[in-house]
C-alpha positions as CSV (number, residue, x, y, z in Angstrom):
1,X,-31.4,91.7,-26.5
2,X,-28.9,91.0,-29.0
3,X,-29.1,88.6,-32.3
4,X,-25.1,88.1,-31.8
5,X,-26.0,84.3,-30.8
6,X,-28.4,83.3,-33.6
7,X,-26.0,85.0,-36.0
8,X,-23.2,82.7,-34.9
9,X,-22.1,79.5,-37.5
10,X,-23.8,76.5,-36.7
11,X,-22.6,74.1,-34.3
12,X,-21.1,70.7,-35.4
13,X,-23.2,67.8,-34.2
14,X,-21.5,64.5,-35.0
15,X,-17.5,64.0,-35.8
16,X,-16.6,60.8,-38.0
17,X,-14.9,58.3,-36.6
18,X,-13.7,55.0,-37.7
19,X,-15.6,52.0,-36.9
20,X,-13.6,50.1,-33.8
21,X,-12.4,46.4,-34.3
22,X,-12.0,43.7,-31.9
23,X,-8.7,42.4,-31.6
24,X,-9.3,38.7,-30.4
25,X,-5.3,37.1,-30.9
26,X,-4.5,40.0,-28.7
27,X,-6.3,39.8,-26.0
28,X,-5.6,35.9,-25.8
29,X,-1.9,36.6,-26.3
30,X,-2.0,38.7,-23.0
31,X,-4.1,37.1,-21.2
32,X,-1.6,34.3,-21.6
33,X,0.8,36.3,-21.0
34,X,-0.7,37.2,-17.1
35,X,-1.2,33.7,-16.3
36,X,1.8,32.7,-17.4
37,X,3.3,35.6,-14.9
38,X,1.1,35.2,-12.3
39,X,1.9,31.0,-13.0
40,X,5.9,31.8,-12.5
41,X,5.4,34.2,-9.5
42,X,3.3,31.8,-7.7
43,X,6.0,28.7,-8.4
44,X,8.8,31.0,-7.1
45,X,7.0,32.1,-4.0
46,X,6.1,28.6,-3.3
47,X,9.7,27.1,-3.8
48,X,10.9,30.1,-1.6
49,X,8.6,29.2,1.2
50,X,8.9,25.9,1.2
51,X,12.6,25.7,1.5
52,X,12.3,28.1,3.7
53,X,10.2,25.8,6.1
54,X,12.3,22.8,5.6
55,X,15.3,24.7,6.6
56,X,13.5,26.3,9.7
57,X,12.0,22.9,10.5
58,X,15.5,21.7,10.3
59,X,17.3,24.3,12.6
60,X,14.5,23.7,15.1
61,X,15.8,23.1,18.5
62,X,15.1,19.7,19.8
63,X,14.0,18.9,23.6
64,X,16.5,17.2,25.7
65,X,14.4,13.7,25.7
66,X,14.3,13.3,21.9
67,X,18.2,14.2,22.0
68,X,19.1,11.5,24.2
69,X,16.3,9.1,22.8
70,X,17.7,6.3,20.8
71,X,14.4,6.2,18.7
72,X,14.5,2.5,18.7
73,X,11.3,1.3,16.6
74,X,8.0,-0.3,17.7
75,X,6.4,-3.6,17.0
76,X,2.6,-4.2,16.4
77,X,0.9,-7.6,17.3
78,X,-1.0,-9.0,14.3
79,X,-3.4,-11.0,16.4
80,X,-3.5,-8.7,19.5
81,X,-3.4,-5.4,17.5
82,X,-1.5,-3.7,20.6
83,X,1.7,-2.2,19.7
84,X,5.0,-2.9,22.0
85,X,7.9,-0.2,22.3
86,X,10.9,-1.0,23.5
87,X,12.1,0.9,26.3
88,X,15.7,0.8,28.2
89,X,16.0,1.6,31.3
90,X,19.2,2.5,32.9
């Protein structure tokens, strides 16, 4: 057996190292930073889609009945409470 090890320098057992601070501004600053990203994403998507749905809704193809309809309006009886379409016949 060999002394080699327990003739070798002594290992080091702590390192200095500077205290850590907390940056509070920062973090708040990017925080409101994300939401404000995640905010415009979420508005842009949103007006994206819902054009999008108005224009499909739009270009929708209509049946042949609500074509040719004439979409004439209906009257509601105040004392009855039944409502009265009109309807043509030809």
């Amino acid at each position: 057996m060999t002394m080699l090890p327990l003739l070798a320098e002594p290992a080091i057992t702590w390192i200095k190292v500077p205290r850590p601070t907390f940056d509070l501004v920062g973090v708040v600053l990017s925080s409101l930073g994300l939401a404000g990203i995640c905010a415009g994403v979420a508005l842009s998507l949103g007006t994206v889609l819902g054009l999008g749905f108005i224009v499909r809704g739009r270009r929708a193809p209509q049946s042949l009945a609500e074509r040719l309809s004439l979409h004439l309006p209906c009257v509601t009886s105040r004392l009855t409470r039944m409502t009265q379409c009109v309807i043509l016949e030809a």
